[in-house]
N, C-alpha and C positions, 0 to 999 in steps of 0.2 A: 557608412554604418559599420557596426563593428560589433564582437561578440565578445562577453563576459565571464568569467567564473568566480565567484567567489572564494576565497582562500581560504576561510574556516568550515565555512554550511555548501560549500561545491554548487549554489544557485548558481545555474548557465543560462544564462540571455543573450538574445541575439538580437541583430537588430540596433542597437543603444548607442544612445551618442557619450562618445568615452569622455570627454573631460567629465562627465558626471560619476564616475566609477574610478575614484584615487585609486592609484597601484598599491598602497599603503593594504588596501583591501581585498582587490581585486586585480584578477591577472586579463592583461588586455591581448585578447584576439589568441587565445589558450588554441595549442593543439590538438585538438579531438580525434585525429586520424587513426590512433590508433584504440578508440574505444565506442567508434562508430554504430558497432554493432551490440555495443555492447549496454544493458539495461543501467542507464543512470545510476541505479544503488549501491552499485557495482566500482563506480568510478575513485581514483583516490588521487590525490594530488603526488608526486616525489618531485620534490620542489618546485619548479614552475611546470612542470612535464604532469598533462595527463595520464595517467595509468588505470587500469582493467586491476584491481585485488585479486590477491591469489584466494584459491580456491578452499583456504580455513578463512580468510579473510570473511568470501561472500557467506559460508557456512556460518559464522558468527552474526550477517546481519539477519540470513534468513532466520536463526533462531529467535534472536532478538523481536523479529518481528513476531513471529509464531506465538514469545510468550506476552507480549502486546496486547494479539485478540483475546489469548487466554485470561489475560487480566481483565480486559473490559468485558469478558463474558460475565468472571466473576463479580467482577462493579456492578454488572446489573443484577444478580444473585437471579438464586431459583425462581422468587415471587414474582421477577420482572419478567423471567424468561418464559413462566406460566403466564404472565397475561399479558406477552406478545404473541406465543401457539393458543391463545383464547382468542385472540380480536383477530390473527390469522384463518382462524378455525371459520370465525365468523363471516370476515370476507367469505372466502370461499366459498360458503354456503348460501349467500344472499347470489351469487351470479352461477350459480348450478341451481337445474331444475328442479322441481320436489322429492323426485326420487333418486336420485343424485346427490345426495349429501354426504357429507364425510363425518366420520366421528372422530373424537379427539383420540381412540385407540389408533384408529387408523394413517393417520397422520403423525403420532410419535413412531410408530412402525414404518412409517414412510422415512421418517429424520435417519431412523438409526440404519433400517436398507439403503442407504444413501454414503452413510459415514462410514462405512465396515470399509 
């Protein structure tokens, strides 16, 4: 068995039987040694050679990803975000005792002591 990388989208598999994976595609039994430690998103082909991105490299994708969430927060706009901290609210309160309830003041106060 043998391990995989892809040459455009960096999918690494292991394990795979290589006549199924053309070189045209895919780089057979790819170097990893030197990015072992290193988190997947991070990784970058220089020509058949695994490499570790330098460090505006990863900075690029961490943003990238940051503005991601940011986007699908706003995909779900204010009205979705209000009646997921509603039906939140509500769990909550059905598995806490009678006097033990939370209010929705208290609970947006909880979000934002969280996120400072």
């Amino acid at each position: 068995m043998s391990s995989v990388i892809h040459r455009t989208t960096l999918d690494y598999l292991t394990s795979v039987n290589t006549p199924e994976y053309p070189e045209t595609d895919w780089i057979i039994n790819p170097d990893v040694s030197a990015v072992t430690d290193v988190p997947r998103k991070y990784w970058k082909l220089d020509g058949d050679r695994v490499i570790e991105m330098t460090q505006s490299e990863k900075d690029a994708v961490d943003a990238q990803e940051l503005q991601n969430r940011i986007d699908a927060v706003k995909e779900l706009g204010d009205a979705g975000l209000k009646d997921v901290m509603t039906a939140l609210i509500k769990i909550i309160n059905l598995r806490l005792s009678s006097g033990q309830k939370i209010t929705k003041d208290e609970f947006i106060q909880a979000i934002k002591d969280e996120i400072k």
